[in-house]
C-alpha positions as CSV (number, residue, x, y, z in Angstrom):
1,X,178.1,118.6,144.0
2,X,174.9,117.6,142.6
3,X,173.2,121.4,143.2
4,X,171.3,122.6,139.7
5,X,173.3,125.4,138.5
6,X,170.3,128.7,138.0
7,X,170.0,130.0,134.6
8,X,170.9,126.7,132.7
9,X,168.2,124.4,131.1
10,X,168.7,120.5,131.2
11,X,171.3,119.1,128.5
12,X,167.8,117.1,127.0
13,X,166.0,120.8,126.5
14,X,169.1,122.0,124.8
15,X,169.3,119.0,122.2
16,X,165.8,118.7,121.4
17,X,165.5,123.0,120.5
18,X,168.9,122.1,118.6
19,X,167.0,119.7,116.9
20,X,164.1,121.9,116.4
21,X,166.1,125.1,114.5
22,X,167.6,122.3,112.3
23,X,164.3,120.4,111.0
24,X,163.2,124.2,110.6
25,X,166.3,125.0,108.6
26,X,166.1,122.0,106.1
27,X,162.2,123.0,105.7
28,X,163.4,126.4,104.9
29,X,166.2,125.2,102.2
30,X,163.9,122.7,100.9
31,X,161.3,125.1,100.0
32,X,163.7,127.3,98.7
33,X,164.9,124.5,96.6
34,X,161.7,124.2,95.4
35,X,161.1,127.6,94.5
36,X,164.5,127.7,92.7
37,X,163.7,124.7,90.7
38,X,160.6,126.5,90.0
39,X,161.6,130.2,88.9
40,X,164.5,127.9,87.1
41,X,161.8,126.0,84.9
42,X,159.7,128.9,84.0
43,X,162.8,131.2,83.1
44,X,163.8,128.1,80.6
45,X,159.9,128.1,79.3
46,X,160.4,132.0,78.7
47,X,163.7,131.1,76.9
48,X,162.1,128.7,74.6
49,X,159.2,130.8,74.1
50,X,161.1,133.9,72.8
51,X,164.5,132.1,71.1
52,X,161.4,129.9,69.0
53,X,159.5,132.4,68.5
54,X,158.3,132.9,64.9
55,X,158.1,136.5,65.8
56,X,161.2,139.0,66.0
57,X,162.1,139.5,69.8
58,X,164.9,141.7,70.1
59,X,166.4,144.4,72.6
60,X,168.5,147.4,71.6
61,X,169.6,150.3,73.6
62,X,168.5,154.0,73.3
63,X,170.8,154.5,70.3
64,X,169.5,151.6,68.3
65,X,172.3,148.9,69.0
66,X,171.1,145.5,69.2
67,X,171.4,143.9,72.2
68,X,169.8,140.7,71.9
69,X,168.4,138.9,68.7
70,X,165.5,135.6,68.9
71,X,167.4,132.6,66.7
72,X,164.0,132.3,65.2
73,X,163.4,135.4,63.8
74,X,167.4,135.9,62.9
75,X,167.2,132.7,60.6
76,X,163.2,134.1,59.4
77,X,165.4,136.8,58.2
78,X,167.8,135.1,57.0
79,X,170.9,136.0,59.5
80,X,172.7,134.4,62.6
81,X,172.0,135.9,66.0
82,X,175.3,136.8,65.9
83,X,175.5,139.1,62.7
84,X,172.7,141.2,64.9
85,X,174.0,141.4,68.2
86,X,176.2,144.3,68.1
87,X,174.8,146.3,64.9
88,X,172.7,148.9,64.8
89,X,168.8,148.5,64.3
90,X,168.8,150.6,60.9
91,X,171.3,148.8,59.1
92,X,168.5,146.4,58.4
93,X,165.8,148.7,57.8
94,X,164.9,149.1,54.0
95,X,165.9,152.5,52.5
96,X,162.7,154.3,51.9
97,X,162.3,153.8,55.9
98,X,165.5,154.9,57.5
99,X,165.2,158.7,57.4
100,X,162.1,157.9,59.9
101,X,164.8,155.7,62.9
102,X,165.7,159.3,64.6
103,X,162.0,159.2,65.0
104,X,161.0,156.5,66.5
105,X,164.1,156.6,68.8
106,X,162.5,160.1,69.8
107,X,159.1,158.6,70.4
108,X,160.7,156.0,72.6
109,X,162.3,157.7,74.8
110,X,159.7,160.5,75.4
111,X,156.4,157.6,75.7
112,X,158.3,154.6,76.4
113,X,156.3,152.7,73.8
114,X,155.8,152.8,70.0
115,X,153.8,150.8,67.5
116,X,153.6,150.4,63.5
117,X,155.1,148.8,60.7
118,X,158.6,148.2,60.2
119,X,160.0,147.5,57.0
120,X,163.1,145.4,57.3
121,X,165.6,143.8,54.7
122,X,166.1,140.0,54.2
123,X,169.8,138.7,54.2
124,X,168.6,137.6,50.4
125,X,167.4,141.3,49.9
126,X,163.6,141.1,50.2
127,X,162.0,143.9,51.9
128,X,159.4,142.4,54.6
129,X,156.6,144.2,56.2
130,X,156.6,143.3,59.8
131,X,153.7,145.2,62.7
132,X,155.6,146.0,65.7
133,X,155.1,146.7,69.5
134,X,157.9,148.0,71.2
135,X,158.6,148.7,75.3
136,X,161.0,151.0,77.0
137,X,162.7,149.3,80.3
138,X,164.5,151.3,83.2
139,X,165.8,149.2,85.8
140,X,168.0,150.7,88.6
141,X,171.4,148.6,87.9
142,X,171.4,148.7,84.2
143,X,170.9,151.4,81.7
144,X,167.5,151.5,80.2
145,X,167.1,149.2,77.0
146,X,163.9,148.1,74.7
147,X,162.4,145.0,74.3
148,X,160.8,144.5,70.5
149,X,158.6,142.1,69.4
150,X,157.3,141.8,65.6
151,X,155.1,139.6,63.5
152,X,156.2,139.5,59.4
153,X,152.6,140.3,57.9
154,X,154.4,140.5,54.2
155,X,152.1,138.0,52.7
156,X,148.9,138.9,54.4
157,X,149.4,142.1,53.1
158,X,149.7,140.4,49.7
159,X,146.9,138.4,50.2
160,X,144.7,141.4,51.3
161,X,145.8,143.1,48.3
162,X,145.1,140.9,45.8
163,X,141.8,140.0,47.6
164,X,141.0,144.3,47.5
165,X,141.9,144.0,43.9
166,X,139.6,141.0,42.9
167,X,136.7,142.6,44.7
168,X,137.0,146.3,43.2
169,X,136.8,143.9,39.6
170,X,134.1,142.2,40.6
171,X,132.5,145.6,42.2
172,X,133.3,147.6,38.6
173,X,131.9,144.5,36.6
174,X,128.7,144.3,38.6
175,X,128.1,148.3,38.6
176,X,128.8,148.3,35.0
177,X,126.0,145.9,33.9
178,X,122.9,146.8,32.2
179,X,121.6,143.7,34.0
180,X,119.9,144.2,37.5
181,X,121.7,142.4,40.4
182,X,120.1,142.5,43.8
183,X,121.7,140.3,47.1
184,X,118.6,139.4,49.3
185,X,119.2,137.5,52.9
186,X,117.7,134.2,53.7
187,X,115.5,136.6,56.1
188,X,114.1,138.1,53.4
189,X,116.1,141.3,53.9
190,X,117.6,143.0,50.5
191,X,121.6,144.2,51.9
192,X,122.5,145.5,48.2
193,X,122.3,146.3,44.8
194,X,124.0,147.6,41.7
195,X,122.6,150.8,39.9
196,X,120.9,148.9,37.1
197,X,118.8,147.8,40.0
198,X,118.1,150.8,41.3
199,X,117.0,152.1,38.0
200,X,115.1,149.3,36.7
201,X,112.7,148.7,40.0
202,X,113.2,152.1,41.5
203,X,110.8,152.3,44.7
204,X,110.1,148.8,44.3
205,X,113.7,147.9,44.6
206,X,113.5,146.7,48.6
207,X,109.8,144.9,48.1
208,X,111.1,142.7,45.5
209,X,108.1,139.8,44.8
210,X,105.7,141.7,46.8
211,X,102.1,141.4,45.3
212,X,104.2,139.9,42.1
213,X,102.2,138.1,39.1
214,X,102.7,135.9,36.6
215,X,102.1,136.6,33.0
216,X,98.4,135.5,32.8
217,X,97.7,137.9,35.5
218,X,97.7,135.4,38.4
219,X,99.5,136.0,41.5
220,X,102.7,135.1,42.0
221,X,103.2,132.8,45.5
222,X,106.3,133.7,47.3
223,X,107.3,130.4,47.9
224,X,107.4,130.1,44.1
225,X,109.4,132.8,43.1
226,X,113.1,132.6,42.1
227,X,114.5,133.6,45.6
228,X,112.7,131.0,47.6
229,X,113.3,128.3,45.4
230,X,117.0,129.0,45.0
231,X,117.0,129.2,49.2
232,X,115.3,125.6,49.5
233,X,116.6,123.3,46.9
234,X,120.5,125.2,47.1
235,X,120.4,125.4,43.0
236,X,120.2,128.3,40.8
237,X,116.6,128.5,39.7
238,X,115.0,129.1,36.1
239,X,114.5,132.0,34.7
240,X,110.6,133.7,34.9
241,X,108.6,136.5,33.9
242,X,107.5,138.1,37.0
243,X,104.7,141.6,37.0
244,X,105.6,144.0,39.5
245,X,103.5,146.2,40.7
246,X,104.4,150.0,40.4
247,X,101.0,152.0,40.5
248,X,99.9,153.5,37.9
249,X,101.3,152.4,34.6
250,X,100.5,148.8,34.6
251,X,103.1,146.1,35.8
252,X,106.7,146.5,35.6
253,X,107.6,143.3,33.7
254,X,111.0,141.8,34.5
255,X,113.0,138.5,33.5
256,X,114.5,137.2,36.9
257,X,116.2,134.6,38.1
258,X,118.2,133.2,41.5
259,X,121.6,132.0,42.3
260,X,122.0,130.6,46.3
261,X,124.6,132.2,48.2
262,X,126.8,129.5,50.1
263,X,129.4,130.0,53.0
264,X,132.4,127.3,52.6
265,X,132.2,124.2,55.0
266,X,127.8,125.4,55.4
267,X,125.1,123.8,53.2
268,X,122.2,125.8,53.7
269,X,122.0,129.4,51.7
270,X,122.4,132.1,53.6
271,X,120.9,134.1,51.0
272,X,120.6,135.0,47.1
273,X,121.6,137.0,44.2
274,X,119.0,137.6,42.1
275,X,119.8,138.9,38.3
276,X,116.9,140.3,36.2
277,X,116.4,142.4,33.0
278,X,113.9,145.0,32.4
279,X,111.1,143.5,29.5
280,X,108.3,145.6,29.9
281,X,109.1,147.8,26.5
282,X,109.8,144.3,24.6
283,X,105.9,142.6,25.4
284,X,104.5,146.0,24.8
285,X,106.1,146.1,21.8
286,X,106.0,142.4,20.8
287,X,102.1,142.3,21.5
288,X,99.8,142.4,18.3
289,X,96.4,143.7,19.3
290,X,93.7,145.7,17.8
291,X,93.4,146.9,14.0
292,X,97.0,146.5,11.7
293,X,97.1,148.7,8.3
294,X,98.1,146.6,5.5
295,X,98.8,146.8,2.1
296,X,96.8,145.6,0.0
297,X,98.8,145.2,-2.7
298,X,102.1,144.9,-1.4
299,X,101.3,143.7,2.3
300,X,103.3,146.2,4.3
301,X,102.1,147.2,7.8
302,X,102.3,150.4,8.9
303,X,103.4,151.6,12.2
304,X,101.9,153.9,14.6
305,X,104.6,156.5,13.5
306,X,103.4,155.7,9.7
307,X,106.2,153.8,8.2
308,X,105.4,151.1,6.2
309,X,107.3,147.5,7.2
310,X,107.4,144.4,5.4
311,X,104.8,142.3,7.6
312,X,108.1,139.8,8.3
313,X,109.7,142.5,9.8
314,X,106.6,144.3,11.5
315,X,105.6,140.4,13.0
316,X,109.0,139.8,14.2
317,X,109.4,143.6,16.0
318,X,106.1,143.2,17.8
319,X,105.6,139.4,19.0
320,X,107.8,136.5,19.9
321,X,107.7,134.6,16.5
322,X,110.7,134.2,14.2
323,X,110.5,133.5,10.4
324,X,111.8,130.3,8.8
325,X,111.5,130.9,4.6
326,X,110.1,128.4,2.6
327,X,107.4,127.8,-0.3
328,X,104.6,126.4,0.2
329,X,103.0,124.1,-2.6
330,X,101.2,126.6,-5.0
331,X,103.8,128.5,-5.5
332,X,106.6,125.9,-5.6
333,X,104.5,124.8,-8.0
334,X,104.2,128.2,-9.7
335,X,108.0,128.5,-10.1
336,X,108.6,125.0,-11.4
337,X,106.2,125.8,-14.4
338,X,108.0,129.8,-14.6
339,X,111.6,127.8,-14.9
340,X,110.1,125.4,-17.4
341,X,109.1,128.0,-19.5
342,X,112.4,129.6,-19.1
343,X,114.1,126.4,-20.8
C-alpha cells in the first residue's frame, strides 16, 4: 500500500488539464457563437439590401425560369413576388424584344455574363426600359443559375430625350439667324459660334474686340466692351457700335451686345453670349458727304447709279434721320389764302 503506481499522473494533474480542455472548449464555442451571430447579421443586411432594393434582383435558371424575385422591384412592376417565381423571364418582356431571349440565354451560357437594356411590361401594361447586368453562377451542389440585377431608366430616357429635342431647337434657331452669336469664356477664350458669325467676322471671328474702336475713331478699352461688362456687373449689357479691324477695307462695323452666362446655384459668369449684326453697308450708305446733284426745279437727288429720288427718300436711305411732315409758316400761310380764294 501506499507505493505510486508508474504511468499515472496525480488525481490534481488530471482535474486541472480537465479543466484546461474545457475553458478551451467554451472559448472555442464562444467564438463560434460570435462568428455565427456575425455571418447571421450580415446575411440579414444582404437580405434587406436586395428584397428593398429599388432595382430588379432576380435569379432564373438556364432556361429562363424565375427563381427568385426582389419584393421591391415585383411591386415597382406592379406584381407580387409570387406571380414571378415560377414563370418564365419572357413572359414579361415587351413584344418587340422577345424574338431576342434565345439570345441572350445563348450569350449567358457561352460568357457567363451579359449587359444591355431590357424592356419589360408593367402589370398595368407600360413598357419600361430598364439597363441590366447579369451573372452566371456554378456551384458544385446545385445546378448553375443567374443572378440579375436592373435599374428602370424609363424616365431618364425621357428626360434625355426631351432635353436632345430642346437643344437640336435651340441649335436649328441659333444656326438659322441672320444675327451673329458668339459664346466666349470668362477666360477670354471664344468655344463657339453659329454661321452668321462666321460669315460676318470671318478671320476676325476668334480676336473678337481686339484693336476694336469706337465710332469717332477712338479705341475701344477692353474693359469697356460688351463682354467684360456683361462678366463684371452679371447683366446683359447695351448695345454699341464697335470698328473691327480687318485690313484693308476700312473697319468692319458691327452692333453688338452681351448676355452673362450663369451656372444654377453660382453667381459669377462663367462666360458670355455675345449677339451682333453686321452695319458696315448701312453707315456707308447712311453717310452724306461730298457733292449731292439736285434738282433745281424739282429738288430730286440723284444717285451714284443716276436715278433721281425725292430728297425725303434720298435723306432717309443715306443718314439716320426720319421725316416728320408738317408746314411751316409761309406756306401754311400760302394755303390759307389758296383755300380762301377757293370760297
Amino acid at each position: 500500500m501506499g507505493e505510486r503506481v508508474e504511468g499515472r499522473r496525480p488525481l490534481a494533474g488530471d482535474l486541472a488539464e480537465v479543466r484546461e480542455r474545457l475553458d478551451a472548449l467554451e472559448q472555442l464555442t464562444a467564438a463560434h457563437q460570435r462568428e455565427h451571430e456575425r455571418l447571421r447579421d450580415r446575411l440579414e443586411l444582404f437580405r434587406q439590401l436586395v428584397e428593398n432594393s429599388q432595382g430588379l434582383v432576380c435569379s432564373h435558371d438556364l432556361e429562363g425560369n424565375l427563381l427568385y424575385v426582389s419584393p421591391a422591384s415585383a411591386w415597382e412592376l406592379g406584381y407580387t413576388p409570387e406571380e414571378g417565381v415560377g414563370r418564365n423571364l419572357r413572359e414579361f418582356l415587351a413584344p418587340s424584344v422577345r424574338p431576342f431571349f434565345e439570345g441572350y440565354l445563348a450569350r449567358i451560357r457561352e460568357k457567363e455574363a451579359d449587359r444591355g437594356l431590357l424592356r419589360l411590361v408593367s402589370g398595368g401594361g407600360e413598357e419600361r426600359l430598364w439597363a441590366y447586368r447579369n451573372a452566371l453562377f456554378r456551384l458544385p451542389d446545385r445546378e448553375p443559375y443567374v443572378i440579375g440585377h436592373a435599374v428602370d431608366i424609363t424616365d431618364r430616357v425621357h428626360v434625355e430625350s426631351l432635353l436632345r429635342d430642346s437643344e437640336e431647337r435651340y441649335r436649328t434657331v441659333i444656326e438659322g439667324l441672320e444675327e451673329g452669336v458668339l459664346f466666349k469664356s470668362a477666360d477670354g477664350t471664344v468655344s463657339g459660334w453659329n454661321p452668321s458669325a462666321q460669315r460676318i467676322l470671318g478671320s476676325a471671328l476668334e480676336r473678337l474686340g481686339a484693336d476694336a474702336i469706337h465710332e469717332d475713331g477712338s479705341p475701344f478699352a477692353p474693359d469697356e466692351q460688351p463682354d467684360a461688362l456683361a462678366l463684371r456687373s452679371g447683366l446683359p449689357s447695351s448695345r454699341v457700335v464697335m470698328g473691327i479691324s480687318r485690313g484693308a477695307g476700312g473697319p468692319l462695323w458691327i452692333s453688338v451686345r452681351a448676355h452673362p452666362l450663369i451656372r444654377t446655384g453660382e453667381i459669377a459668369p462663367h462666360g458670355v453670349v455675345m449677339s451682333f449684326v453686321d452695319i458696315t453697308e448701312r453707315r456707308r450708305r447712311r453717310t452724306l458727304s461730298g457733292i449731292l446733284s439736285i434738282c433745281a426745279s424739282c429738288k430730286k437727288i440723284r444717285d451714284a447709279e443716276g436715278t433721281w429720288w425725292p430728297v425725303e427718300v434720298y435723306v432717309r436711305d443715306h443718314s439716320e434721320a426720319e421725316f416728320s411732315p408738317g408746314l411751316c409758316a409761309e406756306c401754311a400761310r400760302h394755303l390759307r389764302q389758296h383755300f380762301r380764294l377757293m370760297e
